[in-house]
VEXRO-708953 format. One record per residue: residue number from 1; x, z, y of N, C-alpha, C in turn. Coordinates in pm, 1 decimal. Last residue first. Layout:
<rs>
> zapa:n.c1:n.c3:n.c2:ca.c1:ca.c3:ca.c2:c.c1:c.c3:c.c2
> NUM:X:Z:Y:X:Z:Y:X:Z:Y
...
</rs>
This chain:
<rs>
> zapa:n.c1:n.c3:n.c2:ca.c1:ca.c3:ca.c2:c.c1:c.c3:c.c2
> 68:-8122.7:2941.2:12079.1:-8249.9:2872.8:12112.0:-8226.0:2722.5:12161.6
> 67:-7900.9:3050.5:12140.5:-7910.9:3015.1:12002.0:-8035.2:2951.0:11998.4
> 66:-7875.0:3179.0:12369.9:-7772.3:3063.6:12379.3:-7852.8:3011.0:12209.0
> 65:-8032.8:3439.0:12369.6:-8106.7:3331.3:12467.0:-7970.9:3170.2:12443.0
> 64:-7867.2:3580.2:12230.1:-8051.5:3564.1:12147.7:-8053.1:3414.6:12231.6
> 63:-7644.5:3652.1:12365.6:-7650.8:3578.9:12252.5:-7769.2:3480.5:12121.3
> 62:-7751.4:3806.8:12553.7:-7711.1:3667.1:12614.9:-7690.8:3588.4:12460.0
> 61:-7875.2:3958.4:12456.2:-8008.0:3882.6:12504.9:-7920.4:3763.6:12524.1
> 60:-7632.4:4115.5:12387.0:-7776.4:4099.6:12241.4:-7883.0:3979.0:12350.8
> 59:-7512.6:4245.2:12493.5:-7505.1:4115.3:12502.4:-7580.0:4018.0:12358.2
> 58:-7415.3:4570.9:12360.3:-7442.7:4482.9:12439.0:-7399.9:4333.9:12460.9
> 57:-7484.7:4693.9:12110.2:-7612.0:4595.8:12135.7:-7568.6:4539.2:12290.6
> 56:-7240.2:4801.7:12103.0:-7233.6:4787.7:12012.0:-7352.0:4661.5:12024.8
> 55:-7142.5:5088.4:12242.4:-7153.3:4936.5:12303.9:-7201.2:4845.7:12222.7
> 54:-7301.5:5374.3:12129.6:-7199.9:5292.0:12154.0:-7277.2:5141.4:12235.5
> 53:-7501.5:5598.0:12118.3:-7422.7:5576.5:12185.1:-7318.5:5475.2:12208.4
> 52:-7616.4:5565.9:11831.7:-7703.7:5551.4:11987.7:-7587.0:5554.0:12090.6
> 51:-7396.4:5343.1:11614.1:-7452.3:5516.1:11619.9:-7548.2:5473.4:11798.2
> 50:-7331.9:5133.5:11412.3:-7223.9:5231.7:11536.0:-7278.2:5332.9:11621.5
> 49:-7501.3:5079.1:11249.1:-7376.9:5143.7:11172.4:-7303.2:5237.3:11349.3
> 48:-7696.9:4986.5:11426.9:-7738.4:5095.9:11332.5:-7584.4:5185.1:11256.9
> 47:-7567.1:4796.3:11572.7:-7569.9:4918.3:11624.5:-7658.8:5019.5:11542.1
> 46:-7504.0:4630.9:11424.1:-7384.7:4683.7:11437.6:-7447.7:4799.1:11496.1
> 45:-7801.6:4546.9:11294.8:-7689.9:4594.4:11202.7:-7569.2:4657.1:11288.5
> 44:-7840.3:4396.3:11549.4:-7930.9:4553.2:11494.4:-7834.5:4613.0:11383.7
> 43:-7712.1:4195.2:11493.8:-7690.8:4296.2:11624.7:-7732.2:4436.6:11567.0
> 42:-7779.6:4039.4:11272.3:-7658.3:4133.2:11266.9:-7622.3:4244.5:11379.5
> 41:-8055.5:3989.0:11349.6:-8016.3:4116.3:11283.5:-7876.6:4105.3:11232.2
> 40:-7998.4:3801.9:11554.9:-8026.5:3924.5:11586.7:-7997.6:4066.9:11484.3
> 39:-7863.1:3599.6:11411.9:-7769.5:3691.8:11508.5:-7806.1:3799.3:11527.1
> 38:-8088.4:3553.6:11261.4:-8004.0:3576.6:11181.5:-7892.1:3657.2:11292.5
> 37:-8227.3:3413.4:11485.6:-8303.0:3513.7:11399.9:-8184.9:3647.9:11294.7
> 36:-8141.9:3231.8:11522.6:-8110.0:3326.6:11649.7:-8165.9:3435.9:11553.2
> 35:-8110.5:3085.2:11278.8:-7978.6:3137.8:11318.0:-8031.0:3192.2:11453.1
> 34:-8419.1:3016.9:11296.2:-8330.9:3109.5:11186.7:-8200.9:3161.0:11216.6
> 33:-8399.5:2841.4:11555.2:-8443.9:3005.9:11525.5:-8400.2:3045.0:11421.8
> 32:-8235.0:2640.6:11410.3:-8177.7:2700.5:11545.0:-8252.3:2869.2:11565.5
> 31:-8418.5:2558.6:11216.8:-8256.0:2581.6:11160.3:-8208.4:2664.1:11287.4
> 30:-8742.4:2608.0:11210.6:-8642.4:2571.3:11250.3:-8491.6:2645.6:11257.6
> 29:-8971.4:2753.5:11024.3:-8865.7:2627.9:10963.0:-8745.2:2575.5:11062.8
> 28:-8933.2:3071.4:10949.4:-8915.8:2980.0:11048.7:-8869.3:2862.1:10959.2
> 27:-8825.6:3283.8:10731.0:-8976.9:3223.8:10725.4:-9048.8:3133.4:10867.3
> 26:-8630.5:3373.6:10734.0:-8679.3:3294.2:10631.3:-8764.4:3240.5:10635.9
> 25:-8658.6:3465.8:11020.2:-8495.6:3399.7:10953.3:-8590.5:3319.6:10823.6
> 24:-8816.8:3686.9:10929.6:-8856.8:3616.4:11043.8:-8745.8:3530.9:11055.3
> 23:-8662.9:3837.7:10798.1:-8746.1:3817.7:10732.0:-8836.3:3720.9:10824.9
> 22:-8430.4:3947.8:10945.9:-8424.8:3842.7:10847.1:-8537.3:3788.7:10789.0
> 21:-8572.0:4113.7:11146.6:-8569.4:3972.7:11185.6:-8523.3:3880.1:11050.6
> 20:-8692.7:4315.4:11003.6:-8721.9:4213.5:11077.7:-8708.6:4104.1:11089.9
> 19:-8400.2:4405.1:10931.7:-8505.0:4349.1:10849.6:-8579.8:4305.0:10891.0
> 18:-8347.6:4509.1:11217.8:-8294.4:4444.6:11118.0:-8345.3:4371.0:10992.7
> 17:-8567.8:4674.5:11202.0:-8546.8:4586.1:11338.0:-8482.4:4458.6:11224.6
> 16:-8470.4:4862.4:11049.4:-8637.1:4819.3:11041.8:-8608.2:4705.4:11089.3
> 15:-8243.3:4961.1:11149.4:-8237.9:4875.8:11028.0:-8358.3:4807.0:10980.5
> 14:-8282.5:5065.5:11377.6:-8210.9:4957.1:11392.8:-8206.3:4855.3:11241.7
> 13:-8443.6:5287.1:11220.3:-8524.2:5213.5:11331.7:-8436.0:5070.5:11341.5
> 12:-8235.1:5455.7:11123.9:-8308.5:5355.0:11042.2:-8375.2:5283.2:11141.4
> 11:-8080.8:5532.9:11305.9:-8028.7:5414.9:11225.5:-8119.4:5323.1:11127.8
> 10:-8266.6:5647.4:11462.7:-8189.0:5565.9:11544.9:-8104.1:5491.7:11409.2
> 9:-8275.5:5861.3:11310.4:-8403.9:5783.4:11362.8:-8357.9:5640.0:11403.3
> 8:-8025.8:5947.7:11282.9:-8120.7:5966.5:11123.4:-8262.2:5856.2:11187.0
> 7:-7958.7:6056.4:11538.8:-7897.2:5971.6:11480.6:-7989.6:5847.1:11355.7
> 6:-8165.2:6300.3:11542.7:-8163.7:6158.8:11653.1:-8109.9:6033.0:11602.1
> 5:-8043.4:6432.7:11322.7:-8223.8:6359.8:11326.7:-8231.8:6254.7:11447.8
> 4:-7812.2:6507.8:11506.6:-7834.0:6470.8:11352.3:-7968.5:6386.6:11282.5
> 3:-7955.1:6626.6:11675.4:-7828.0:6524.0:11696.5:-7856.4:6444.0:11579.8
> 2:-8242.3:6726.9:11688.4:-8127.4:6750.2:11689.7:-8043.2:6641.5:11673.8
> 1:-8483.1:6771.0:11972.6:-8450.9:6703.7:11848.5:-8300.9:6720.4:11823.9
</rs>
């Protein structure tokens, strides 16, 4: 696969994710999951903009697991 199409998979996939979870954000009634809901897809958001290689998702579980 080429770099370019790896990338092309890997940003939209993080942005699926991303949408995800806002849409799982709206549709929780509790205020504490909506905001773990809401961290997550900014995670997925940094690492769709900052590419498969970066640091970008780490500490995505320690931040999921403090918002509960």
């Amino acid at each position: 696969m080429s770099e370019s199409n790896q990338l092309y998979r890997h940003t939209l996939e993080c942005l699926r994710f991303e949408s995800e979870c806002r849409e799982l954000a709206k549709n929780v009634p509790c205020p504490d999951l909506q905001l773990h809901f809401l961290r997550l897809a900014e995670a997925w958001l940094a690492l769709a903009v900052s590419g498969p290689d970066s640091h970008a998702g780490e500490g995505i579980s320690e931040a999921g697991t403090q918002a509960v």
